[in-house]
C-alpha positions in Angstrom: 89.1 -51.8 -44.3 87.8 -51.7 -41.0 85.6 -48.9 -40.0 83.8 -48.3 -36.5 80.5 -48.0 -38.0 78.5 -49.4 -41.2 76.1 -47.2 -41.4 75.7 -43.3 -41.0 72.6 -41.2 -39.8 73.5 -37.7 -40.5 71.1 -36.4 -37.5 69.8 -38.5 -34.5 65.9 -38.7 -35.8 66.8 -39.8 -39.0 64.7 -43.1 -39.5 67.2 -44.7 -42.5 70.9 -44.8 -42.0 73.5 -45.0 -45.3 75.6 -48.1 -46.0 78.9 -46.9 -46.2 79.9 -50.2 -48.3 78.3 -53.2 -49.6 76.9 -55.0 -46.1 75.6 -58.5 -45.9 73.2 -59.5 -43.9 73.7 -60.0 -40.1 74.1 -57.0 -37.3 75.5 -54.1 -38.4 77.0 -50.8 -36.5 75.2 -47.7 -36.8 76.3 -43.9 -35.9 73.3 -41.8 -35.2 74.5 -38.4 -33.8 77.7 -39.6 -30.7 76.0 -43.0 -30.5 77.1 -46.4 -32.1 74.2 -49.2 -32.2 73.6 -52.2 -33.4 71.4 -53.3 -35.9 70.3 -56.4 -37.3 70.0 -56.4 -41.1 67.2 -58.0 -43.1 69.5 -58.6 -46.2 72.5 -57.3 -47.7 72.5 -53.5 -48.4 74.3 -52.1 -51.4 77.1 -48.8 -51.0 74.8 -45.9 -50.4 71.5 -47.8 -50.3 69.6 -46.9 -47.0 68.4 -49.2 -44.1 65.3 -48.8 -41.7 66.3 -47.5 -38.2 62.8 -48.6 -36.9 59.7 -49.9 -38.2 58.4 -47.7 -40.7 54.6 -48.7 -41.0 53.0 -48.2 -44.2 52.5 -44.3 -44.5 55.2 -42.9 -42.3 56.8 -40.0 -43.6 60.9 -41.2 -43.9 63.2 -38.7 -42.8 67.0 -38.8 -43.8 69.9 -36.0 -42.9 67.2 -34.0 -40.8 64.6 -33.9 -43.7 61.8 -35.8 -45.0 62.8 -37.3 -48.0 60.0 -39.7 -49.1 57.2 -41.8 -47.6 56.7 -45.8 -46.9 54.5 -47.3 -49.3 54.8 -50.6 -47.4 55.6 -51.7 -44.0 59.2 -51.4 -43.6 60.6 -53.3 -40.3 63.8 -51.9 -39.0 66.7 -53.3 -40.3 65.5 -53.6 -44.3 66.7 -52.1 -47.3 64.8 -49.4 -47.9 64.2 -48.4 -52.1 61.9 -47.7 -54.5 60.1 -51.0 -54.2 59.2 -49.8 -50.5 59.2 -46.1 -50.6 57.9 -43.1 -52.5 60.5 -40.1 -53.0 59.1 -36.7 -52.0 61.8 -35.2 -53.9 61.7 -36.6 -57.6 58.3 -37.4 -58.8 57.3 -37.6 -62.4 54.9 -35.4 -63.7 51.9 -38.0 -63.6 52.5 -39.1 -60.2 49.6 -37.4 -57.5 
């Protein structure tokens, strides 16, 4: 399958974009709002995972389809895989977490 983009951000000031399948490593095509960019990835991405838009430094609130979703809990440079291991969810937090 060849698609026109590899990633999606929903809304143009998203900072992460969606794989839209399993993506190596190397530049990938990203449509944010009419516009198709590259970007160079830091790694392979899995289906669904997201991927830094820009750098993210540690702190940064991380917005995805027009809402903040979580914050970096480590630099993030654009391009990487961004998870749990890098960011915080906003959304789903266990009862012990501040």
């Amino acid at each position: 399958m060849s698609a026109r983009w590899d990633l999606l951000a929903i809304d143009a000031q998203d900072d992460v974009a969606v794989a839209l399948r399993d993506l190596p490593d190397g530049v990938a095509r990203v449509r944010a709002g009419e516009a198709v960019l590259p970007l160079s990835l830091r790694g392979a991405v899995p289906l669904g995972h997201k991927v830094a838009r820009r750098d993210l430094p540690r702190g940064t609130p991380i917005r995805k389809y027009g809402a903040v979703i979580g914050e970096a809990i480590a630099d993030i440079a654009a391009g990487e895989h961004v998870h749990v291991h890098n960011m915080r969810s906003l959304r789903a937090r266990r009862k012990e977490e501040p």
